[in-house]
Backbone and ligand atoms as CSV (ligand in chain L), in Angstrom:
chain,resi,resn,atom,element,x,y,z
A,1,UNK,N,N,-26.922,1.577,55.624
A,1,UNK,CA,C,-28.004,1.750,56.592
A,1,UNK,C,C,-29.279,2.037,55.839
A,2,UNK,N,N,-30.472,1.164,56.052
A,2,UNK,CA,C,-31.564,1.411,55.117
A,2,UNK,C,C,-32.634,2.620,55.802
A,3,UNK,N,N,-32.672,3.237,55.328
A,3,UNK,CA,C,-33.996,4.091,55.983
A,3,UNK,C,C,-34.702,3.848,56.687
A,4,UNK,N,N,-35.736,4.012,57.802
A,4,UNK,CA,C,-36.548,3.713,58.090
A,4,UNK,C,C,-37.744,4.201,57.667
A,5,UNK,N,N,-38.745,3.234,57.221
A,5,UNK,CA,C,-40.107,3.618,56.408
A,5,UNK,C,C,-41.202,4.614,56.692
A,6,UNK,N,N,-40.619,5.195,58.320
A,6,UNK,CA,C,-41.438,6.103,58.897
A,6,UNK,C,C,-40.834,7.514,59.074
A,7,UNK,N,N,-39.483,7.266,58.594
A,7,UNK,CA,C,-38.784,8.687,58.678
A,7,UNK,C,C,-37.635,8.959,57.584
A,8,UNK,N,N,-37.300,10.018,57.625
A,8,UNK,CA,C,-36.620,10.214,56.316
A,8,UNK,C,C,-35.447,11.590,57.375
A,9,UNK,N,N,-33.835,10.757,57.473
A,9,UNK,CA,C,-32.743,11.741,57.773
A,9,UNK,C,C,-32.154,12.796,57.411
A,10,UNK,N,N,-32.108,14.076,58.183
A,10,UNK,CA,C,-31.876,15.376,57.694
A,10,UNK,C,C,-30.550,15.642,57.563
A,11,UNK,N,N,-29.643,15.510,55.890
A,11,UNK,CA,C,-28.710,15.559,55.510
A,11,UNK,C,C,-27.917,16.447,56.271
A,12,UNK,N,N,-28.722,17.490,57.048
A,12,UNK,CA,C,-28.296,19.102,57.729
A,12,UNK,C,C,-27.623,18.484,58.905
A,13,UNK,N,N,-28.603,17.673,59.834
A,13,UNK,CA,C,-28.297,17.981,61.237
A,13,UNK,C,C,-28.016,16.750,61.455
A,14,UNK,N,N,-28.966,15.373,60.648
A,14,UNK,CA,C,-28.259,14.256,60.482
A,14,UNK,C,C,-29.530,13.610,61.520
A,15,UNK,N,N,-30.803,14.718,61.497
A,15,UNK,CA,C,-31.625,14.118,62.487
A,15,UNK,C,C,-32.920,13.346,61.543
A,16,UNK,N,N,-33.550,12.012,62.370
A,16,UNK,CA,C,-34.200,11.457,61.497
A,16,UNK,C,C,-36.067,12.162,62.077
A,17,UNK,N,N,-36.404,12.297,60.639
A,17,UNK,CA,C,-37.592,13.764,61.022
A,17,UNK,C,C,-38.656,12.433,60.653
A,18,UNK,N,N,-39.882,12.021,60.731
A,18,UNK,CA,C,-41.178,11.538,60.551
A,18,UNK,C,C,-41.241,11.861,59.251
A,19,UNK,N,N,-42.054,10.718,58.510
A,19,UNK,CA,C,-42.157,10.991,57.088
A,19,UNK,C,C,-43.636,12.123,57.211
A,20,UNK,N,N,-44.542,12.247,58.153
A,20,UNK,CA,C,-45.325,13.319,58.213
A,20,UNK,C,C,-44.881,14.758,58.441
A,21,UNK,N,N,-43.577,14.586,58.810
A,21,UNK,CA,C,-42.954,16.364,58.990
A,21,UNK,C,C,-42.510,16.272,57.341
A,22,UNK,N,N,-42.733,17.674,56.819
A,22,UNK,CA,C,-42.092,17.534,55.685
A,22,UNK,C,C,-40.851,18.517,55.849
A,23,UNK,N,N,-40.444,19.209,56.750
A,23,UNK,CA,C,-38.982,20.189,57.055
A,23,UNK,C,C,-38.944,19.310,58.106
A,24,UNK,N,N,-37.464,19.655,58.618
A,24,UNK,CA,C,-36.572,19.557,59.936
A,24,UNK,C,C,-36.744,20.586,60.697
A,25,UNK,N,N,-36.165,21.123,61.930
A,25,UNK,CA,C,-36.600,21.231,62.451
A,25,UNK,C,C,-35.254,22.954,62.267
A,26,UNK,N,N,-34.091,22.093,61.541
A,26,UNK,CA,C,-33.464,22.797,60.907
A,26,UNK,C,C,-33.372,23.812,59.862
A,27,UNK,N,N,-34.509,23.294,59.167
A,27,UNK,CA,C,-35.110,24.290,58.101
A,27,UNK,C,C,-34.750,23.538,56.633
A,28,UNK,N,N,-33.987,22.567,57.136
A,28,UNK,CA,C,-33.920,21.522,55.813
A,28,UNK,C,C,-35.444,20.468,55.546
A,29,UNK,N,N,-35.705,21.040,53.853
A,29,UNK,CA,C,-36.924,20.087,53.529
A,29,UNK,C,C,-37.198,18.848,53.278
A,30,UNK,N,N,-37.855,17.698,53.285
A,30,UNK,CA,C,-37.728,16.805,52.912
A,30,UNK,C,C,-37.402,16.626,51.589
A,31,UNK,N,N,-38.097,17.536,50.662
A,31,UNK,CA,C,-37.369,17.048,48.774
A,31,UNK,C,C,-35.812,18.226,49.304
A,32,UNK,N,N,-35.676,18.152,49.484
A,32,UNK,CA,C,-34.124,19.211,48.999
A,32,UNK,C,C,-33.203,18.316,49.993
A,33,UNK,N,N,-33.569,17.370,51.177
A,33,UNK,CA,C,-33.228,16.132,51.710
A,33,UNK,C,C,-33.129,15.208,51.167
A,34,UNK,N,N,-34.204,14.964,49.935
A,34,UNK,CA,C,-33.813,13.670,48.899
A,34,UNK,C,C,-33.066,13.792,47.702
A,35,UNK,N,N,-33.143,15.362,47.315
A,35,UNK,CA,C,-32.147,15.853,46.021
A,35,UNK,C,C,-30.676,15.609,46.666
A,36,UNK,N,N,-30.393,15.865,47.772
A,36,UNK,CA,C,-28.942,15.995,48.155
A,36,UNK,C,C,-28.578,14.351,48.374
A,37,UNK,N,N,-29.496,13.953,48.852
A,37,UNK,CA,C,-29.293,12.284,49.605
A,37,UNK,C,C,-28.875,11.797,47.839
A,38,UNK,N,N,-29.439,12.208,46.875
A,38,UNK,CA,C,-29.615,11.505,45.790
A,38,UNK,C,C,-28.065,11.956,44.811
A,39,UNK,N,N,-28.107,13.159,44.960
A,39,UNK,CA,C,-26.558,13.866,44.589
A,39,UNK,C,C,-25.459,13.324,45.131
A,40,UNK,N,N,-25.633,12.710,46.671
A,40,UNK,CA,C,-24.477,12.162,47.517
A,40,UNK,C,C,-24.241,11.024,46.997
A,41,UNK,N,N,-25.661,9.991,46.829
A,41,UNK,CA,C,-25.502,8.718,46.516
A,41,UNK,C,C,-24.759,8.879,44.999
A,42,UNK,N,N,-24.896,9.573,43.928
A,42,UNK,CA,C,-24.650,10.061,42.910
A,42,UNK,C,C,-22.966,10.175,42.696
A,43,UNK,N,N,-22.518,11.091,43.445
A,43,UNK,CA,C,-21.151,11.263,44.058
A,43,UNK,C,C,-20.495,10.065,44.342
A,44,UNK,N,N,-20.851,9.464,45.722
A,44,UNK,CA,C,-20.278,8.214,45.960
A,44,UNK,C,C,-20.184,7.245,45.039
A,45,UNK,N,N,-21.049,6.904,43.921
A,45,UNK,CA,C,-21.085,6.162,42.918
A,45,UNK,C,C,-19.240,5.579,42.106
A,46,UNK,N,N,-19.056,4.959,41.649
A,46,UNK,CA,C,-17.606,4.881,41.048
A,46,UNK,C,C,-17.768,5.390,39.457
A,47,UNK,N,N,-18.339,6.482,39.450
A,47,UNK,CA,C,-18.553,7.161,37.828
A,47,UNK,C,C,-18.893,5.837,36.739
A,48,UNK,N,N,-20.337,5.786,36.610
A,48,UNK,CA,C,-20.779,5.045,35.472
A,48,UNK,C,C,-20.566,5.872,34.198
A,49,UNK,N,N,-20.991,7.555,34.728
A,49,UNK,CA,C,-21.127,8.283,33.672
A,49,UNK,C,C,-19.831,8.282,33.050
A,50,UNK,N,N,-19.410,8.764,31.538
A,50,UNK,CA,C,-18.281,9.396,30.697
A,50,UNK,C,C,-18.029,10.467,31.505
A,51,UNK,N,N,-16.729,10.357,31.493
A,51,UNK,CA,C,-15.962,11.326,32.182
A,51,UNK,C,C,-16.182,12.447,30.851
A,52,UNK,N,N,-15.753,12.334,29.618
A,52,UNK,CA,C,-16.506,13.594,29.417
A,52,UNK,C,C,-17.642,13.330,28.071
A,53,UNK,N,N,-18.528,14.069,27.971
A,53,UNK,CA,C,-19.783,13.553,27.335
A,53,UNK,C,C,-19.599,14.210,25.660
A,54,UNK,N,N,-18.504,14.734,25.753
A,54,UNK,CA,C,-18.215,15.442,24.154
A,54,UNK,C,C,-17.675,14.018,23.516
A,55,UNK,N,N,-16.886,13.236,24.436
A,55,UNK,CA,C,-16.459,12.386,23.600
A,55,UNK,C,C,-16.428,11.140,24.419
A,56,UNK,N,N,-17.896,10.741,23.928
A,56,UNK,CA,C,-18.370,9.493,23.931
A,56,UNK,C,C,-18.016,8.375,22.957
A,57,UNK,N,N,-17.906,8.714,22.076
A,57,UNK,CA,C,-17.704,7.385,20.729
A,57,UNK,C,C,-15.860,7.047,21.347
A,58,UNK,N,N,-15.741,5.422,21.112
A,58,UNK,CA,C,-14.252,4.891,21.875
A,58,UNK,C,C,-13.825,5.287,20.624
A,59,UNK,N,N,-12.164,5.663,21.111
A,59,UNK,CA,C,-11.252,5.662,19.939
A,59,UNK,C,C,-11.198,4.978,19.037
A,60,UNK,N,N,-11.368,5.550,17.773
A,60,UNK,CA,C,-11.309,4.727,16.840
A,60,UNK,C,C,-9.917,4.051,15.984
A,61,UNK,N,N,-10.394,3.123,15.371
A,61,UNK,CA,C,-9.072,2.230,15.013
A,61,UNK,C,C,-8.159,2.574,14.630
A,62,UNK,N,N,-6.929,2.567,14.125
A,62,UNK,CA,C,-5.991,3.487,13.252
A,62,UNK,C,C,-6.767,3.458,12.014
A,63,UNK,N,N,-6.807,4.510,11.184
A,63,UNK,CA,C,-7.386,5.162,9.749
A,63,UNK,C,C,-6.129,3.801,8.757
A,64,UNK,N,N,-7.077,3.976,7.775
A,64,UNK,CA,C,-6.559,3.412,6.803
A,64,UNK,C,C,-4.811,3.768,5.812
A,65,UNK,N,N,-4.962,5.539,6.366
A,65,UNK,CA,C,-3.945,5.556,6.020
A,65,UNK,C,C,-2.679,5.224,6.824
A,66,UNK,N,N,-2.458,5.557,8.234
A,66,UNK,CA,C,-1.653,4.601,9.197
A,66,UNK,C,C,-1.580,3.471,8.907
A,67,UNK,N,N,-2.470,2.630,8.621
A,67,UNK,CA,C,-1.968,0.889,7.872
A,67,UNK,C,C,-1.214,1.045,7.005
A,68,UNK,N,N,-1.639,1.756,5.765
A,68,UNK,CA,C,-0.843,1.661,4.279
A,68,UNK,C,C,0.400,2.152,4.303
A,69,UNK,N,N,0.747,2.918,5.637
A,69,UNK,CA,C,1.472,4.091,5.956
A,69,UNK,C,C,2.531,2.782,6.308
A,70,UNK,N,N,2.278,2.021,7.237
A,70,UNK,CA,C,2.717,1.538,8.126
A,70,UNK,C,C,3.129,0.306,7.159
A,71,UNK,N,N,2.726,-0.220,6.633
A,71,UNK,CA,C,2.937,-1.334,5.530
A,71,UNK,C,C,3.620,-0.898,4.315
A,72,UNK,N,N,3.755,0.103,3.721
A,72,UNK,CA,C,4.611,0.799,3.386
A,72,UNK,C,C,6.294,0.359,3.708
A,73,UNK,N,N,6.147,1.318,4.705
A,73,UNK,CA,C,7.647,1.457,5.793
A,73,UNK,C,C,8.031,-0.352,5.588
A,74,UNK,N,N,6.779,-0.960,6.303
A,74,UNK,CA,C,7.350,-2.313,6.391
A,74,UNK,C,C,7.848,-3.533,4.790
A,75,UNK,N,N,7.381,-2.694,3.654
A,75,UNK,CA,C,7.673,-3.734,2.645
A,75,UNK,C,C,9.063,-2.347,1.978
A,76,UNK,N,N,9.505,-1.174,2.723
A,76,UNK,CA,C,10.464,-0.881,2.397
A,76,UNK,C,C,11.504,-1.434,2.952
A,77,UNK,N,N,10.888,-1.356,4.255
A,77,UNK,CA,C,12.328,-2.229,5.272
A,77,UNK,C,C,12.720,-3.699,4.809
A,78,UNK,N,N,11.496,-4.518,4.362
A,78,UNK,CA,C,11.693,-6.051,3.530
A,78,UNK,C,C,12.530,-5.771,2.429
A,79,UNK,N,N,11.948,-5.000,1.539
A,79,UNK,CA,C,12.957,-4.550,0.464
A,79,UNK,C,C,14.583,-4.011,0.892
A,80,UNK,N,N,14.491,-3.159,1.648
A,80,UNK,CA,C,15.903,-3.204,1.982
A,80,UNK,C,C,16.989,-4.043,2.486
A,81,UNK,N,N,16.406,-5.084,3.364
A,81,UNK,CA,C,17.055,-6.035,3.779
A,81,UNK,C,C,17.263,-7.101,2.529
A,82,UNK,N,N,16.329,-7.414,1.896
A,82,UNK,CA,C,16.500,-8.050,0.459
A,82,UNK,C,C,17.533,-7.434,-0.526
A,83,UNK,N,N,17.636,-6.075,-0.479
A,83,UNK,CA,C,18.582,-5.794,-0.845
A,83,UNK,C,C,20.027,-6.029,-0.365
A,84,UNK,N,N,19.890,-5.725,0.936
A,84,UNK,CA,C,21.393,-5.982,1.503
A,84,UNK,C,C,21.892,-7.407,0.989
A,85,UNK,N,N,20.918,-8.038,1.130
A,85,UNK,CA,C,21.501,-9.713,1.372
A,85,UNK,C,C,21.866,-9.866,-0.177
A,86,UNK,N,N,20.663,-9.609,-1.237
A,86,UNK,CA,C,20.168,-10.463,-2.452
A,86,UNK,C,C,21.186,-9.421,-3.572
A,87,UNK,N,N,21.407,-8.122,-2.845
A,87,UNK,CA,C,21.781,-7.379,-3.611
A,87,UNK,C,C,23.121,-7.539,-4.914
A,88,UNK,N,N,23.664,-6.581,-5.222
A,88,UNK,CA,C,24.817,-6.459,-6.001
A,88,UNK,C,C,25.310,-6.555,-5.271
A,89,UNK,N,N,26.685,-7.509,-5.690
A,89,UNK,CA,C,27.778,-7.369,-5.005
A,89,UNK,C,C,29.025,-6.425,-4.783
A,90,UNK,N,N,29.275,-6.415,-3.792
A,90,UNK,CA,C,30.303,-5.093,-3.486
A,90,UNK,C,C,31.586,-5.388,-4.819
A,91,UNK,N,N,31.954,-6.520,-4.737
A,91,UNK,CA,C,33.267,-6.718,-5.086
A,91,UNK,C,C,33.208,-7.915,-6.461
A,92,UNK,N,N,33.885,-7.478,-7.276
A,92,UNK,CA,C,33.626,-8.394,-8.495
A,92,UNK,C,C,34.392,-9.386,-8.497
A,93,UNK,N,N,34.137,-10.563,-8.860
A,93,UNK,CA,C,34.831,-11.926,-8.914
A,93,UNK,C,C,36.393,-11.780,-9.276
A,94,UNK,N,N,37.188,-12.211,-8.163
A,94,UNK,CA,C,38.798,-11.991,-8.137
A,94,UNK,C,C,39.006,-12.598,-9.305
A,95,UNK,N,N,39.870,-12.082,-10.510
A,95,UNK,CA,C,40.716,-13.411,-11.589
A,95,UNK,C,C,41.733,-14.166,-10.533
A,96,UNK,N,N,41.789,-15.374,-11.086
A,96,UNK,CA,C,42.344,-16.267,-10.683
A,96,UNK,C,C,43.348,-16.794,-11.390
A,97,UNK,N,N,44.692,-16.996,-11.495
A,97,UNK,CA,C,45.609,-17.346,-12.413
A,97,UNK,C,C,45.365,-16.991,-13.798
A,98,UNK,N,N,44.993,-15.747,-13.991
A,98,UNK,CA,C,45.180,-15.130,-15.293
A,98,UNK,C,C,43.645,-14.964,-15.806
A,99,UNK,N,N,42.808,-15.753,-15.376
A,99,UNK,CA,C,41.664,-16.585,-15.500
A,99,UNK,C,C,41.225,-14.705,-15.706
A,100,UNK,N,N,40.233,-14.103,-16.679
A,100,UNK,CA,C,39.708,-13.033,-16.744
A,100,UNK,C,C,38.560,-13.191,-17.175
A,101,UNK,N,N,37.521,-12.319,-16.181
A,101,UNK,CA,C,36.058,-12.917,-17.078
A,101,UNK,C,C,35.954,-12.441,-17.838
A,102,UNK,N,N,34.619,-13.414,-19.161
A,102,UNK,CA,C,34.862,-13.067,-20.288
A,102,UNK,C,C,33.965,-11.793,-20.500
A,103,UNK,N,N,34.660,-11.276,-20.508
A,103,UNK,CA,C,33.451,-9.870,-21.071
A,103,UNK,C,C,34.186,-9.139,-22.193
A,104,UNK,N,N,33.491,-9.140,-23.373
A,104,UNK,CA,C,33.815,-8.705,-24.384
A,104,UNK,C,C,34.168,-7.064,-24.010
A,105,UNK,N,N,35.456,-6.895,-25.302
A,105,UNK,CA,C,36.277,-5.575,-24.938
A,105,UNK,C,C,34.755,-4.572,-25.536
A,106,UNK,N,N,34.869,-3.134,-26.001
A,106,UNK,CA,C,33.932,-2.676,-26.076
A,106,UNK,C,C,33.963,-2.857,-27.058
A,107,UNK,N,N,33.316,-2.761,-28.494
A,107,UNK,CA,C,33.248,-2.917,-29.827
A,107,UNK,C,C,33.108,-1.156,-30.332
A,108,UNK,N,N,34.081,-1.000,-30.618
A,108,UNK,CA,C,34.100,0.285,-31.363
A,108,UNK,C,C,33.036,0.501,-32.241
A,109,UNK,N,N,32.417,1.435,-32.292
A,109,UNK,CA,C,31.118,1.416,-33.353
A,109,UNK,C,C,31.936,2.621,-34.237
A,110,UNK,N,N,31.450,1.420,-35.596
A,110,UNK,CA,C,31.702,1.880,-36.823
A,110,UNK,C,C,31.315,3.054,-37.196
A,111,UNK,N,N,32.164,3.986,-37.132
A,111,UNK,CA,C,31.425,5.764,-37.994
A,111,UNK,C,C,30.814,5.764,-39.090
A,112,UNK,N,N,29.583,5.602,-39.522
A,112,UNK,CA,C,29.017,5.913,-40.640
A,112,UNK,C,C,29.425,7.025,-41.654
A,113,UNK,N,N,30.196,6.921,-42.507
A,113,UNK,CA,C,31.103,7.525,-43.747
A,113,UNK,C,C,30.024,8.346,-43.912
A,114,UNK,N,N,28.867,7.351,-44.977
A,114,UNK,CA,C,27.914,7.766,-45.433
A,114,UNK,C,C,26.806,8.743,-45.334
A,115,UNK,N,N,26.609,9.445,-44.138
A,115,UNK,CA,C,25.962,10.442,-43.748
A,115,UNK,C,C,26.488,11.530,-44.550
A,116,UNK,N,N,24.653,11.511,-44.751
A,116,UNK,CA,C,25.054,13.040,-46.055
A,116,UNK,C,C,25.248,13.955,-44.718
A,117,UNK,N,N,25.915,15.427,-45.248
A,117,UNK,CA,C,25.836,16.813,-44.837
A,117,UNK,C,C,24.584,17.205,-43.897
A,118,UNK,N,N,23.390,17.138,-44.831
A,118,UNK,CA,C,22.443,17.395,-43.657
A,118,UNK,C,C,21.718,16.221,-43.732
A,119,UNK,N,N,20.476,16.346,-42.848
A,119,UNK,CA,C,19.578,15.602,-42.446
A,119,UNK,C,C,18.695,15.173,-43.590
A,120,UNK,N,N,18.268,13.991,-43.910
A,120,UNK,CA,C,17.560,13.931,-44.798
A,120,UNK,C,C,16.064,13.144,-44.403
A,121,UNK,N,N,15.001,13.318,-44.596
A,121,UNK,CA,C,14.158,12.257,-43.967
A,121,UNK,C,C,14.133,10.575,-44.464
A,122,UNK,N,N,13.449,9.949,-43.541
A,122,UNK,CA,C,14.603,8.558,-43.854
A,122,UNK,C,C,13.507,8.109,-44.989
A,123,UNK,N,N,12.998,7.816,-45.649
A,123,UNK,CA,C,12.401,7.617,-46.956
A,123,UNK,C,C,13.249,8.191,-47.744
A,124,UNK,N,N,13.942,9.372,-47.828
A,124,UNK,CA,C,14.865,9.184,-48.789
A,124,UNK,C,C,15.996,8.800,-48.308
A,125,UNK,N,N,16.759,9.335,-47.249
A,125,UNK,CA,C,18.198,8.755,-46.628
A,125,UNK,C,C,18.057,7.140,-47.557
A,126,UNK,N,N,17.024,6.211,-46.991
A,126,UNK,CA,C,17.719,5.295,-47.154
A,126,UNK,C,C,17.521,4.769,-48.650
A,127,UNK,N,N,16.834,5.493,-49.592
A,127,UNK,CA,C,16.655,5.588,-51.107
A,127,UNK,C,C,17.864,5.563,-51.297
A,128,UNK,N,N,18.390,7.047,-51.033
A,128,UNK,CA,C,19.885,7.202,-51.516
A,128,UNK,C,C,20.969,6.166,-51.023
A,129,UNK,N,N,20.895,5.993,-49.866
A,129,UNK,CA,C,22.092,4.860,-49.280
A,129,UNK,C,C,21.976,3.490,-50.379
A,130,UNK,N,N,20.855,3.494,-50.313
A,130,UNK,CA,C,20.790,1.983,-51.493
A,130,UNK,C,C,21.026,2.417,-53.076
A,131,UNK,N,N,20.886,3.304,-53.624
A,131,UNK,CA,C,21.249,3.806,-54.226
A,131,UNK,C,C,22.860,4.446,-55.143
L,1,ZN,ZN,ZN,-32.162,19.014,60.185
C-alpha cells in the first residue's frame, strides 16, 4: 500500500494524520512514525545484513596444512595398497621335485689366525701382516 502524498499513517492507532499535523492525535509523532515505519520495513526485510558482523570474511579454504595433511594420508594409503599387492611375498617358492633354489649355503668366514693380541693401528697391522 503506497502512502498517500498528503498524509503519513500512525503506526499507533493506524490512523492516517495530514502531512501538516506533525503528531497524531494519539501522541505518536510523525519522525518517531517514520523511525518505526522504517525499523518495520527493516524487520520485514529477508536479512541482507550478516547475521553476525564479527564474522564477516566467508570461511576460508582448508589451510595448507589440511592439504599436505590430507595428501599425506592419501600417498600413505597408495603406498600401502602398493604394498599389499607389489609387496613381499608371504610364502617362498614351493621346491618342486627336489628342485631347491639356488641359494648359496652360508660361507663360513674364515677366522683370522693372524690377529695380533692387541690392537694395532692399521699402518702397522698391515706392515706386520706383510711382513
Ligand atoms: Zn495515532
Amino acid at each position: 500500500m503506497g502512502t498517500m502524498a498528503h498524509t503519513w499513517q500512525c503506526p499507533a492507532c493506524g490512523r492516517r494524520v495530514p502531512m501538516r499535523v506533525s503528531a497524531c492525535h494519539c501522541g505518536m509523532t510523525r519522525e518517531r512514525a517514520e523511525v518505526m515505519a522504517e525499523a518495520h520495513a527493516a524487520a520485514e526485510r529477508p536479512a541482507p545484513r550478516p547475521a553476525r558482523p564479527g564474522l564477516r570474511t566467508p570461511p576460508a579454504p582448508l589451510p595448507r596444512d589440511v592439504k599436505a595433511l590430507v595428501a599425506g594420508v592419501g600417498l600413505v594409503a597408495v603406498l600401502g595398497l602398493g604394498w599389499l599387492i607389489f609387496g613381499p611375498r608371504p610364502q617362498p617358492p614351493v621346491p618342486v621335485l627336489g628342485y631347491v633354489d639356488a641359494t648359496p649355503p652360508p660361507v663360513p668366514q674364515p677366522t683370522p689366525t693372524q690377529t695380533p693380541p692387541f690392537m694395532l693401528p692399521w699402518w702397522k697391522s698391515g706392515r706386520a701382516s706383510r711382513r
